[in-house]
N, C-alpha and C positions, 0 to 999 in steps of 0.2 A: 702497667696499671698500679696506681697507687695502695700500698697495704695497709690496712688499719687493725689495730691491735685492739685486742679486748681489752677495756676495763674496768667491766664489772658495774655495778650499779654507783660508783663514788663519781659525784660531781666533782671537776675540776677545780683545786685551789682558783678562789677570782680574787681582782685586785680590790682594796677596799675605797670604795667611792670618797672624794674629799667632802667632810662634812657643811664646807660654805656652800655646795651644793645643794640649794632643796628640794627634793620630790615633788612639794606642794603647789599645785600652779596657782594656789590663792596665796598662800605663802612667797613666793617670788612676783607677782604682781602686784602686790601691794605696797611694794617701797617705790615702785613705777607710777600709782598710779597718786599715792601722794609727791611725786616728781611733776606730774600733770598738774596736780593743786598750786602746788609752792610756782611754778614756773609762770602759770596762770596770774599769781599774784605779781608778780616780782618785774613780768614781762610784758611791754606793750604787745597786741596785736601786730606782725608786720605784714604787708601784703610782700610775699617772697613766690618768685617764678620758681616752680619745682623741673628739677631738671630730669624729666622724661626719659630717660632713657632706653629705649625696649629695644630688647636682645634681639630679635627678630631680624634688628638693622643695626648690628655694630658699629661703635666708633671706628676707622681707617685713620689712624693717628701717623701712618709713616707706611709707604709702598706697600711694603708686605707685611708690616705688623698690624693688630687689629688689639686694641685694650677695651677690656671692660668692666667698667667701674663700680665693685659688687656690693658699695654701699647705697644707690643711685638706682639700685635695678629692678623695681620693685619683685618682678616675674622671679626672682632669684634669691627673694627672701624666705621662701620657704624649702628652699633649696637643704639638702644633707649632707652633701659630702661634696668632695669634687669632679665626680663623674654627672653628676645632675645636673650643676653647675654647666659645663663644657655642652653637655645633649641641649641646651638652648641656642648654642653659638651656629649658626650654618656649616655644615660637614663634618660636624661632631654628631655620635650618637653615640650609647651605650648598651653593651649586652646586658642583658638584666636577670636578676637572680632572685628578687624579690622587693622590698619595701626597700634597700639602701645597699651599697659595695657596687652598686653596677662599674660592670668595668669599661673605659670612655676606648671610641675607635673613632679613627676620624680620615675622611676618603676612603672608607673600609679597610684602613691600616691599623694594627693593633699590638698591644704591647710594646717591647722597647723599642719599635718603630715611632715611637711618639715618647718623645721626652718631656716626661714632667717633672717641675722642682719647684720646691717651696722654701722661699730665701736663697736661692742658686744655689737649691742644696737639692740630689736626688737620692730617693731611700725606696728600696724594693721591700716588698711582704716576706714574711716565711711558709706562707700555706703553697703546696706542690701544687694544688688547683688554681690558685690566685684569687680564694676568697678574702685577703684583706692587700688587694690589688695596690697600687702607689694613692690612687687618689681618694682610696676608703679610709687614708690616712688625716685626711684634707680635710679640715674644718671653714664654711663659707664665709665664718662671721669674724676668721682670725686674720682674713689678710682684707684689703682694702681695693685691689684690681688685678685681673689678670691677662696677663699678655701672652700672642700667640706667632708665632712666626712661621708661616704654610710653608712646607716642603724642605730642601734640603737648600734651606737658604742661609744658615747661621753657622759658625762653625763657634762656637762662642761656648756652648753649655754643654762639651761630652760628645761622644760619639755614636753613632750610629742613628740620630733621627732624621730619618728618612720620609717621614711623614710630617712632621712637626714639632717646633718647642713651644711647649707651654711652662708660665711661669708665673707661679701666685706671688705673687708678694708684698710687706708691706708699707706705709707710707713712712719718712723719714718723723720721729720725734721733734717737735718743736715748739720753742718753752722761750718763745722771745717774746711773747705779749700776756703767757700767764704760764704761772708753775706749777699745774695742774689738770686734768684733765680726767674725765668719767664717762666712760659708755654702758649703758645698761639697757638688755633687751629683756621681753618675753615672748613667746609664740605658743599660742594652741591653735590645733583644729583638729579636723573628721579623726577617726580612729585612734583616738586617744592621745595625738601628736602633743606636745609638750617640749619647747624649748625655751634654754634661757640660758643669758650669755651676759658675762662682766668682763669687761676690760679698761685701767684705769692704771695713771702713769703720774708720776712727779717728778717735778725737777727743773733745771734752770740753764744757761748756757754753757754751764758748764758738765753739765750730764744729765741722766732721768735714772728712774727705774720706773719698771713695765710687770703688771702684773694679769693675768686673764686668764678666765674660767669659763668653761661654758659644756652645757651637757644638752641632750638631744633623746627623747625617747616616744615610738608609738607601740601600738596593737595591732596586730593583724588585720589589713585593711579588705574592704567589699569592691568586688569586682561592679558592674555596672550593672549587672544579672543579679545581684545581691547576694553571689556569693562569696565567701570568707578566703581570702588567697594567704598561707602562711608565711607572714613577712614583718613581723615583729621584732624590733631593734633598740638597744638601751646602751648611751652609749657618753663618756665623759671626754674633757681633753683640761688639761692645765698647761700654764707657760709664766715664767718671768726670764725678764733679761734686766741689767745692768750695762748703761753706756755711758762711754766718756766722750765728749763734745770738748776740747780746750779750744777749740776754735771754730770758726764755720766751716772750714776746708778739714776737719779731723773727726771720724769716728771711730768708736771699739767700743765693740759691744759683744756680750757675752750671755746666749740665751740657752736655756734647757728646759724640758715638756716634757709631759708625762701623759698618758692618753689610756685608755683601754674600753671594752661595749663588747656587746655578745646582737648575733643577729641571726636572726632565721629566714634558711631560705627555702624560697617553695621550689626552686628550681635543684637543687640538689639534693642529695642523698644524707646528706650531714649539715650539722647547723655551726657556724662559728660561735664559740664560748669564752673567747679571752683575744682581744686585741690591742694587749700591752703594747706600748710601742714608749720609749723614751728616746728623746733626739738631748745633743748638747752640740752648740754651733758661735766657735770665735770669730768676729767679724772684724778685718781695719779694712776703713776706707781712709784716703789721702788726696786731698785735691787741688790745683795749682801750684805744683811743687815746683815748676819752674816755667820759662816764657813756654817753652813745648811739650814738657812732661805736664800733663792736665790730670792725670789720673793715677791712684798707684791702688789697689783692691785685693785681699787677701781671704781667703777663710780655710777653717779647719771645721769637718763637722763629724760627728759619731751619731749611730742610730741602730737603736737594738727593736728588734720585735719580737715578743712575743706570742706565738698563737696557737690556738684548741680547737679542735674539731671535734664534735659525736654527733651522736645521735641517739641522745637519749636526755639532755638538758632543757632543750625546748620545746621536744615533741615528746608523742605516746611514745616510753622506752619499748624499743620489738625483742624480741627474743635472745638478739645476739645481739648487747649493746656494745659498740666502738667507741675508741677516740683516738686520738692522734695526738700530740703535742710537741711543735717546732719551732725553732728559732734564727732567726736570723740576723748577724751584726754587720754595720758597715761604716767604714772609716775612711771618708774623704779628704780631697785640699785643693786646693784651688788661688792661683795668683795669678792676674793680669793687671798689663798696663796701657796706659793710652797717649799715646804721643800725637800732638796736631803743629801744624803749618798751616799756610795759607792756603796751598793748594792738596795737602794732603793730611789725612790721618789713620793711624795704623793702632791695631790695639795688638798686642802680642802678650801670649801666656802658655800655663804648664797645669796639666789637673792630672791628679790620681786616684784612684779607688780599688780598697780590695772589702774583699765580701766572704765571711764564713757561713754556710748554713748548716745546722746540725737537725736531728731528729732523735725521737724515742725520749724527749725531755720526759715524757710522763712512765715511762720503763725504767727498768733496774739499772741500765746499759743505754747510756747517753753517746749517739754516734754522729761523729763530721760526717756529713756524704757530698757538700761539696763545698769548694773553694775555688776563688777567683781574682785575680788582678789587672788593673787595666792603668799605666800609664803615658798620657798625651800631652802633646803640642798644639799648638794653636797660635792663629795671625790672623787677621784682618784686615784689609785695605780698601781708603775710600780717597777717590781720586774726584775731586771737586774741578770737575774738566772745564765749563765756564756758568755761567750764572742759573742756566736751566737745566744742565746735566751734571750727575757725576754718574762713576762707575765703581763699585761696591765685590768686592772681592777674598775669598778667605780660603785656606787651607789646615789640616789638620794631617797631622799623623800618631797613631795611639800603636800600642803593644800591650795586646790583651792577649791575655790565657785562662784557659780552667782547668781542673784536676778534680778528678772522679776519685771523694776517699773513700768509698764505699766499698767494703771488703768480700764480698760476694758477687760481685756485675764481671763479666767477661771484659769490661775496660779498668778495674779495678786498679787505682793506685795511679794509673794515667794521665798524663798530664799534655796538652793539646795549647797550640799560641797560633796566633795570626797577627803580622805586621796590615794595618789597616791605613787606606788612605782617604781622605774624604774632603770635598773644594765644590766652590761656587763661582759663579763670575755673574754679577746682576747692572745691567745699567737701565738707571731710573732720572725720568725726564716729566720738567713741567713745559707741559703742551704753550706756544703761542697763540694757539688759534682757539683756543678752549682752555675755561679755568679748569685744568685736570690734572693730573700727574699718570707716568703711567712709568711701568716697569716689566722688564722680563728678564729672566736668567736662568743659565743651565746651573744643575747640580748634579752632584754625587757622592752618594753617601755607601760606604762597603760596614755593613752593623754584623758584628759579631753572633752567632744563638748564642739566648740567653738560658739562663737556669732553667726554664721551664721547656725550653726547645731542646735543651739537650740530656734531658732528665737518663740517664744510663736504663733505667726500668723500660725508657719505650723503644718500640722495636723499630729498624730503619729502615725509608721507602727504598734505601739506597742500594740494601742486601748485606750492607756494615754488618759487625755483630750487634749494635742499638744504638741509640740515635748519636749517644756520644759520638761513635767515631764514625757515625756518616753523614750529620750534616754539615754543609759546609758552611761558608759568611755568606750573606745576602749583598748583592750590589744594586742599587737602585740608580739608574741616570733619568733627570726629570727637568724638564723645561717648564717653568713656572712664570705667568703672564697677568697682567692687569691694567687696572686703569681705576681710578678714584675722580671723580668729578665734585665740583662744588660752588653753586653760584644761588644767589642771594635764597629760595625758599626749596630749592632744590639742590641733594646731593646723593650720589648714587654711586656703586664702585662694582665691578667684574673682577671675580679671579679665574683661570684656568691652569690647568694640567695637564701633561701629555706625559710617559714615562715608559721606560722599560726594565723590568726588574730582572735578572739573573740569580740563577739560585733563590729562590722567593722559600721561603720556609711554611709548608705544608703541613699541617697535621690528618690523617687518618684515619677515621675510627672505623670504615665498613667490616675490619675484622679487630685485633686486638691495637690497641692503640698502637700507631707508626709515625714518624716523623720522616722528611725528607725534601728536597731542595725541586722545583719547578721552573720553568721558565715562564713569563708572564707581560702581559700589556695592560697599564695602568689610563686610566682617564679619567677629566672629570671639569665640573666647575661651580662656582657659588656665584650667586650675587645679590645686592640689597639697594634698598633705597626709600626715602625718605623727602616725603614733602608736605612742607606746611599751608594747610589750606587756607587760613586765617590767622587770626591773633592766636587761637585759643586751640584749635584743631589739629591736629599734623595726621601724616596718613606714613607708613612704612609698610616695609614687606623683605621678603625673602626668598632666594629659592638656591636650593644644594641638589648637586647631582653625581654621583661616583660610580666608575666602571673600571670594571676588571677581568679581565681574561688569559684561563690556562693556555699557552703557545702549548704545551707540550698535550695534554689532552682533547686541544677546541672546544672549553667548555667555560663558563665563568669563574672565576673566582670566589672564593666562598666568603661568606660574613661581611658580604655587602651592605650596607643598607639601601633601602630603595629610593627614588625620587620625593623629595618633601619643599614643602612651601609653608612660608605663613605670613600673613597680614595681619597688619595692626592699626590702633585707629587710638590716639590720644587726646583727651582733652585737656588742656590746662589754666587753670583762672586762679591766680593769686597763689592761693597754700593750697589748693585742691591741686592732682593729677588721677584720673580716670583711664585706665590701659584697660582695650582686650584686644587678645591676640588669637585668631584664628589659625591652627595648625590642619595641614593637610599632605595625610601620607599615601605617596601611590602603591600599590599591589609591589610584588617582588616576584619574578618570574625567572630573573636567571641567578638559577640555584646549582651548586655542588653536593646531591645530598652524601651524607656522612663524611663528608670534610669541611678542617674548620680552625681551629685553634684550640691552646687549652684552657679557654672557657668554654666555648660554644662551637657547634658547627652546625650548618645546614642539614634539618630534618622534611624540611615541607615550602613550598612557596607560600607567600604570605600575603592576605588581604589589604585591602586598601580603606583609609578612615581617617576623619577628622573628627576633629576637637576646638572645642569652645574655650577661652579661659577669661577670667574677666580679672580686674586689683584693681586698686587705688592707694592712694598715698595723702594724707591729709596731714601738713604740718602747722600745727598748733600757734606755734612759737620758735625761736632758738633754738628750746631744750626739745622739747616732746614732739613724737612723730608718728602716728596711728598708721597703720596700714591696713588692710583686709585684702582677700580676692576668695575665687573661686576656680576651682581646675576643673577640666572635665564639665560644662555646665549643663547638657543635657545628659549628664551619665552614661556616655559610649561605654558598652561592653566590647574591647578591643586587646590587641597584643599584639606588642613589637613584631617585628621581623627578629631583631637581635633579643632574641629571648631564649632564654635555655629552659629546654620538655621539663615540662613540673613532673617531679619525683612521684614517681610510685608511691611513693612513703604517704605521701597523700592523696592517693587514691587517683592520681590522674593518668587514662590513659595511656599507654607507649605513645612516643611522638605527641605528645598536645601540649602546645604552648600556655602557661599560667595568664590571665588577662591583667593588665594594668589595672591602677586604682581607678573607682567611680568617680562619681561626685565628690570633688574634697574642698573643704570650706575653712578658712584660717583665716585669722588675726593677729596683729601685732606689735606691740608699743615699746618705742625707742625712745632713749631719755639719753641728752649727750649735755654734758655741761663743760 
């Protein structure tokens, strides 16, 4: 169990917000909305087809990958972070903690079972709980698409994702038809919401510079009952980068950001107070270096986080006020290459990462308690067999260790490695009998515990002396299957799952927290589709399904989410687009209770409920871009499955789930020049 130290009634040193920043949401709408005026003047009307896109039914842009394009989507502009973002994608959801940080699980796989990076770069939290999780780092309005690759189908980005990669990232700079560029948002709505975002670039072929701001804050929002759920979040991010472009084929670029927010949650014990986070990331790309070498791609990246825990900054202080204050640095690299022929092409590369965490920042006595290195290999190979087939193949092998410096734990000073192997073999083929494509392939992925599964503090299922030195690497083998169709008003795509996990990494709370390794059967499947009823109509849907079962108890798997669906229904004429997207979640009945992970685990089965959402998109002109919707429209008083018992602290029952937001109503005007 984690220990928190008194510290008295003193709030936490916080970082000081950048002043082009304004609080004022009349204050930052008003250069927007004289944007609206001048553009109005300046710009004929054009009748421009808006490109609909609803998350509901993903783009299928390649077998197994699925991108989606996050300036395009309307449902995702009110989007927080990057776990809210992913909860619209089929077989994503999020455990939830309040108003923002939900942590993203997908096939009811969670933590570093799911690889996320931003700029192929990944960077973990410092909080022992994972309140500022990887993608509470993730800002929606800094990257421009994100792409997803189901299962253990890529061996390309790190080791151990076993569940999936995901990868924000953004679009190339490009200054061949003008040396300037400006984006500029605002957003309000329900409960005080308040966002507003700049990003704006110069430059010319032979480089740019990149500059972006953007801050995000609400109030504690009303459940559908009308009552007040504590979940209030205020939160900034900065960035520039410098690149050089000497050619079309040459980039280097060199970015660094600054970030920090405090956010309250109704589901835990304590509220985050400081989620500093600074990244710096060297970029070369190199391209056509010779008739076979196509590709040469390099980075180096650093990232520090900062972060505060009490319980006393953004609630009633109680009698015994805590805080926490920890850090975490991590220093990546990464180089790969890509060689093609005619009938073949292979990418081959080398990544490393090592990772300090320390604690007691806010004590007399600043202590490591752990340390980490991991470096790998990697290959890829795609064998272009004849005109409707190839075959898609990759391997990896990493050498990771950790070291427990914590001077007090019965593993104390110990240091633990495992050589890891992990390979795919996918062959994907365009049907002759149907315009389709389809694909299936085995995988396997052997993922290391991570910091949080091997915390020395918890105790082990395994009878170890604590988790340290009892659990062991998780092996996941999963056959991964599909099919994407596409022909003139219709298009529609299947994925499925089938796996079996060895040593599956357990968490245990029915007595003092315990970690330890199970055997397991994984299942599951997604699928969507999308048809245009007319000129102007289109119709889509979705449906995600994932299962999981203890082999070693005959019981489920915990922190599942349960069966979901949703339909949606577009209309589009000229510069109008009109979405709403019906969501529908079934009951959850196979539960593990008091197991789970270290967010969340299984307290209670959970009900069944939909949701109404309605947006639209209205663009003006070139420059200016109105948006509105509505979530929640008949105001369901409802709650996740994946939701973590609201705290005490606030008066909530043992075991009761906090409910999601009511009715929430926003607006929001884009100016791009």
């Amino acid at each position: 169990m984690t220990q928190f130290f008194d510290a008295g009634h003193a709030r936490p040193e916080t970082t000081v917000r950048p002043k082009f920043i304004a609080r004022r949401p009349l204050l930052a709408i008003a250069p927007l909305t004289l944007a609206v005026v001048f553009a109005n003047q300046v710009l004929a009307q054009e009748a421009l087809q808006a490109n609909a896109i609803v998350v509901s039914a993903p783009e299928i842009t390649a077998p197994v990958t699925t991108r989606v394009n996050l300036d395009e989507t309307p449902v995702l502009q009110s989007a927080t972070d990057g776990a809210t973002v992913l909860a619209q994608i089929p077989g994503f959801a999020a455990i939830g903690n309040g108003g923002t940080n939900g942590d993203p699980t997908f096939r009811g796989m969670f933590g570093s079972r799911l690889a996320i990076l931003t700029s192929g770069a990944q960077m973990a939290g410092a909080c022992p709980n994972r309140m500022d999780n990887p993608s509470a780092y993730i800002n929606p309005y800094s990257y421009d698409e994100v792409e997803i690759v189901k299962g253990p189908q890529t061996v390309l980005w790190g080791p151990g994702a076993s569940a999936a990669t995901v990868r924000f990232e953004r679009a190339r700079e490009d200054f061949s038809d003008k040396h300037y560029r400006l984006d500029a948002s605002a957003l309000v709505g329900s409960n005080g919401r308040f966002d507003r975002y700049l990003n704006g670039a110069v430059g010319n072929e032979q480089g740019y510079w990149r500059l972006e701001a953007n801050a995000s804050e609400a109030d504690d929002y009303q459940d559908g009952n009308g009552d007040l759920v504590p979940s209030e979040w205020d939160k900034w991010n900065t960035s520039t980068a410098i690149g050089w472009t000497p050619d079309q084929d040459t980039l280097l670029e060199l970015e660094v950001s600054r970030a920090d927010g405090e956010s309250k949650y109704a589901g835990r014990t304590m509220d985050g107070t400081k989620f500093l986070r600074e990244t710096a990331a060297l970029r070369f790309e190199k391209q056509n270096l010779s008739d076979n070498w196509s590709k040469l791609e390099a980075q180096l990246n650093y990232g520090y986080a900062d972060h505060v825990m009490d319980n006393f900054t953004l609630r009633q202080p109680p009698m015994m006020p805590m805080a926490m204050e920890l850090d975490r640095r991590t220093r990546s690299g990464r180089v790969a290459s890509t060689w093609d022929w005619s009938d073949y092409s292979i990418i081959v590369g080398l990544d490393a990462k090592e990772e300090e965490h320390r604690r007691g920042l806010n004590m007399a006595m600043t202590m490591l308690d752990y340390s980490s290195e991991q470096v790998g290999a990697f290959s890829e190979l795609t064998w272009f067999i004849n005109d409707t087939q190839q075959l898609v193949s990759g391997i990896r092998f990493d050498r990771v260790s950790a070291t427990d410096e914590m001077m007090n734990t019965a593993t104390a000073g110990q240091e633990r490695s495992d050589n890891l192997v992990s390979g795919f073999v996918r062959l994907e083929s365009d049907l002759t009998s149907l315009p389709a494509t389809t694909y299936i392939g085995l995988g396997y992925a052997q993922r290391f515990p991570d910091y949080w599964e091997i915390k020395p503090s918890n105790g082990s299922l395994s009878g170890a002396v604590n988790a340290f030195a009892g659990v062991q690497p998780e092996k996941t083998t999963q056959i991964d299957a599909g099919i994407n169709y596409q022909h003139q008003d219709l298009s529609w795509w299947l994925s499925g799952y089938a796996g079996v996990v060895n040593d599956y990494i357990l968490f245990d709370y029915s007595n003092a927290t315990q970690v330890g390794n199970v055997d397991g059967y994984i299942a599951g499947a997604e699928a969507g589709a999308r048809y245009q009823l007319s000129g102007n109509w289109s119709a889509n849907g979705s449906l995600a399904y994932a299962w999981g079962d203890n082999r070693d108890s005959d019981e489920a798997l915990p922190q599942i989410a349960p069966l979901e669906a949703k339909f949606g229904l577009t209309y589009e004429q000229q510069a109008w687009t009109l979405n709403s997207v019906l969501r529908m979640v079934a009951k959850q009945d196979r539960v593990a209770i008091d197991q789970g992970n270290v967010v969340g685990y299984d307290f209670a089965e959970s009900a069944s409920f939909a949701t109404l959402d309605l947006n639209g998109k209205y663009r003006m002109n070139d420059v200016v871009t109105l948006r509105a919707g509505v979530d929640n429209l008949f105001n369901r008083a409802y709650s996740e499955h994946l939701n973590k018992a609201g705290s005490s602290a606030f008066d909530y029952p043992a075991d009761t789930a906090f409910n999601e937001p009511g009715r929430t109503v926003w607006a929001s005007v884009n100016a791009s020049f």
